[in-house]
Every structure is written in C-alpha cells, then in structure tokens.
C-alpha positions as a printed Julia matrix, in Angstrom:
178×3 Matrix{Float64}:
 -33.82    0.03  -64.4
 -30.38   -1.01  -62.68
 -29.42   -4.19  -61.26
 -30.02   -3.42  -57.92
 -33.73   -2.0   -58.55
 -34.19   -5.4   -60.73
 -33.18   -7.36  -57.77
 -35.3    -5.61  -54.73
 -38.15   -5.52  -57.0
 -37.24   -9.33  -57.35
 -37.19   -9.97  -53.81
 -40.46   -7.93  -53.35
 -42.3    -9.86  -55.74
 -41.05  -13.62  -54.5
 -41.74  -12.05  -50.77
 -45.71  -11.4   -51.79
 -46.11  -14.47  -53.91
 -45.15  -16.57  -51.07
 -47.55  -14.01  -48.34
 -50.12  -15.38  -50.89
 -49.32  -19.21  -51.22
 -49.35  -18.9   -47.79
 -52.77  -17.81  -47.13
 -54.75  -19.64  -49.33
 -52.92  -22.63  -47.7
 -54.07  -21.26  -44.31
 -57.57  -21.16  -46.09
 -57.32  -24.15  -47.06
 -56.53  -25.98  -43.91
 -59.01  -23.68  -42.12
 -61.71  -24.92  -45.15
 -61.25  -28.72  -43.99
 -60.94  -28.24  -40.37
 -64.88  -29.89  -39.96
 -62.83  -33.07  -41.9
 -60.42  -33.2   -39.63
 -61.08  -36.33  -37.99
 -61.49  -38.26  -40.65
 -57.88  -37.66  -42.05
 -56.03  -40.93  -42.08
 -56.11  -44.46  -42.14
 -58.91  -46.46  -40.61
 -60.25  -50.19  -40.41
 -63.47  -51.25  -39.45
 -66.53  -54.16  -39.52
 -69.72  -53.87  -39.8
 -72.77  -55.2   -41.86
 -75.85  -54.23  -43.58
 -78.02  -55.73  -46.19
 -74.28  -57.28  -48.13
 -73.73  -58.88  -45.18
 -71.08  -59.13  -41.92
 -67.86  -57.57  -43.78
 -64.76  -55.94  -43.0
 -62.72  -53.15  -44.3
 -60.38  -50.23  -44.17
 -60.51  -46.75  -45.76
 -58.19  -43.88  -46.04
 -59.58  -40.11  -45.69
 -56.2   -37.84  -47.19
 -55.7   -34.56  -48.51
 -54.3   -34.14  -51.86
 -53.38  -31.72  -54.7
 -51.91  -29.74  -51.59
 -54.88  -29.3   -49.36
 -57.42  -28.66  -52.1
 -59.11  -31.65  -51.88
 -59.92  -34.44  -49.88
 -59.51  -38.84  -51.33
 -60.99  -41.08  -49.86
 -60.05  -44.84  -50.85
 -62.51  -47.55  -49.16
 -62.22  -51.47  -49.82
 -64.4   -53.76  -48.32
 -64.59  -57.82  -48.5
 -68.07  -59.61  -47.92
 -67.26  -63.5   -46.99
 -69.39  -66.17  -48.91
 -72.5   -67.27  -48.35
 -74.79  -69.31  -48.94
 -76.42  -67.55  -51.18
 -73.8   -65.63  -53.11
 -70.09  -66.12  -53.5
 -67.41  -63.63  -51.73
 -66.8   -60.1   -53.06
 -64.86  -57.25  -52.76
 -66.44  -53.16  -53.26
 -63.68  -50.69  -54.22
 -64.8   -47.12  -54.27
 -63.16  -43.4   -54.47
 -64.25  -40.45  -53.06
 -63.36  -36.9   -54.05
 -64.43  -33.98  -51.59
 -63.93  -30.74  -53.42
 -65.08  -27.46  -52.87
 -66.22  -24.81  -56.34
 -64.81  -22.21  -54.74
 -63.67  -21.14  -50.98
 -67.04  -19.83  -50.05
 -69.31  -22.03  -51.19
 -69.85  -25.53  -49.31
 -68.08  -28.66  -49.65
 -69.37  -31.04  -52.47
 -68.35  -34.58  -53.33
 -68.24  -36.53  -56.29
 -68.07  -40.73  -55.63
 -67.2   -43.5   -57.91
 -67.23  -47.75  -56.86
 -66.12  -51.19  -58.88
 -69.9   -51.75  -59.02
 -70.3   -48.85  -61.52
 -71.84  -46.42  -59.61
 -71.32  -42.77  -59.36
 -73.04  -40.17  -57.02
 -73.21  -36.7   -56.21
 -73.23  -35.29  -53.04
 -73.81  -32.36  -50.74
 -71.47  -31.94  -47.91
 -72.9   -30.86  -44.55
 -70.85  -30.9   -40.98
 -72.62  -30.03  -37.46
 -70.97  -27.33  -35.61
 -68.79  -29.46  -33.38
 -67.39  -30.49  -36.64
 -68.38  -34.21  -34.84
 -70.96  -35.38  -37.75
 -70.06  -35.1   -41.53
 -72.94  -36.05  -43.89
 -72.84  -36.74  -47.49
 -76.43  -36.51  -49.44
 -76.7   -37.37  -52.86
 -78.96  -34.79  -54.96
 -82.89  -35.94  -55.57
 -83.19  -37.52  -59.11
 -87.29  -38.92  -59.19
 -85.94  -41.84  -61.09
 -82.67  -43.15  -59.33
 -82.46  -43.82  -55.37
 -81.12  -41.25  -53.2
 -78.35  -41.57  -51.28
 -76.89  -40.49  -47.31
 -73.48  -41.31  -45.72
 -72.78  -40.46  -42.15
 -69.68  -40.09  -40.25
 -69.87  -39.57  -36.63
 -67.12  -39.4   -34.47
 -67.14  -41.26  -31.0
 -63.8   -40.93  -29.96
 -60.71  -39.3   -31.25
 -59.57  -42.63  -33.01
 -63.15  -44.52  -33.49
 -65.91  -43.17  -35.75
 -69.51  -45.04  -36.51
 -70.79  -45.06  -40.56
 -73.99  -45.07  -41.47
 -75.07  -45.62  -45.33
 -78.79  -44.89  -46.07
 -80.61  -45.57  -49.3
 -83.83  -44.0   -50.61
 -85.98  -45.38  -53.4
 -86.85  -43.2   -56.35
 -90.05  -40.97  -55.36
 -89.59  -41.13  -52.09
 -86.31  -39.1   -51.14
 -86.33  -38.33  -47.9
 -87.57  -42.12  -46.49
 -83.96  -43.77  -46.02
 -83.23  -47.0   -44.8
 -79.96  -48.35  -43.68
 -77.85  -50.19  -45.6
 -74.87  -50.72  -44.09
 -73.94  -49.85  -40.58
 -69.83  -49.73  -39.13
 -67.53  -49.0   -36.77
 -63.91  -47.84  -37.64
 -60.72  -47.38  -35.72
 -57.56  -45.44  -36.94
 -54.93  -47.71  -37.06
C-alpha cells in the first residue's frame, strides 16, 4: 500500500469514527431529554418529618453525557428535641444500555443506599424515582415536578416493609435554579 492510499484510508477511518462519536452523543442527549429540566443548579426549602430545612442540589451530566450526578445537601436547624444536622447524598442516573429505561443508584451520609426505577410522563414534566420492593426494608419514591421553567416541587415518599405501595410523605420542597 503507498503513502497516499495509507493516508485516504486514514482520513476515511478518522471521518467515520467521528460520524460515530457523533451519534451516540446525539443519542445520548436525545436519551436525557425527559431530564432536561432538572440540569443545573438549584436551591430550595421545604420540610417533612426532619423538620423546616433548606438546601441546594445540582442535577449535571457527566462522563460526557452518559450519565446524570446529582449532589444534594441539606441543613435541618436545632430543635428542641435534636441538635442541627446536615444530609449529604449522591445520585447516579445511568442507563444499562440505550434501549432499556433509565435506572438510578443513590447513596447519603446517613448510610443509606437505594435502587431505583426511573419513570418520566410524556411531557417530560414529572420524573419519578421508585426504589425496587424488598418485603423487609421500606420502599422508597422521589418526585420531581416541574412548575415553571426555573421552579420545580419534590416530593419524597416512604413505604414500610409489607406494605409497598402505601407511601407517606416525608419531605415535601420547592426549588428554584439559581
């Protein structure tokens, strides 16, 4: 083969290998479009059962679109019951392969982790984590819904073992992007 052979079938090659990095980044934009919304920084109160707190999360792609972090940090004030605290927790929305739906695996500073399945509505408007049924742990349900293009409500159910499907709320917020 000569030089100039080498170097077409050179420039071929590097031509289809970036058609192809190029379309599963398409895919991969297209596979997070119901997420959206969520990408970016946000702040927000609200309170539940640990009390009136505040807090901020971010919602980010990462190892170049093929998953989704979310950070969250909230503060609870003292009481007088229980001294302040702070809950740290990580989020990783992934996806086992490009046509198969969104899953999510979640870590906090409190020790948990939980698994979830990753539903959105169809106007891409309501984004629902459910953790899987276990008939000895609690189940699990976080719910995003958008109100506006920069304010979203949370909702964070719980379960108890046995009885998956009877939630009650937990926590409730509201978050702005800032």
């Amino acid at each position: 083969m000569n030089r100039t052979t080498q170097a077409l079938l050179l420039i071929s090659l590097t031509g289809f290998l970036a058609l192809i990095v190029t379309s599963r980044a398409q895919d991969s934009t297209k596979a997070w479009a119901p997420f959206e919304y969520l990408t970016g920084d946000w702040v927000g109160e609200g309170g539940g059962q640990p009390g009136q707190g505040s807090g901020e999360f971010t919602f980010l792609p990462d190892l170049q679109g093929h998953i989704l972090v979310r950070k969250n940090r909230a503060a609870y004030p003292a009481t007088k019951d229980r001294p302040a605290f702070t809950h740290d927790d990580l989020m990783v929305v992934y996806r086992d392969s490009e046509s198969t739906p969104p899953r999510a695996i979640y870590f906090d500073s409190e020790g948990h982790v939980i698994h979830y399945s990753v539903t959105a509505t169809s106007d891409h408007k309501t984004i629902e984590f459910v953790s899987e049924v276990s008939p000895s742990s609690p189940r699990y349900r976080l719910t995003y819904l958008m109100t506006s293009g920069d304010a979203l409500t949370l909702k964070f159910e719980i379960a108890p073992p046995g009885k998956p499907d009877s939630f009650s709320t937990y926590i409730e917020a509201k978050a702005k992007r800032k």
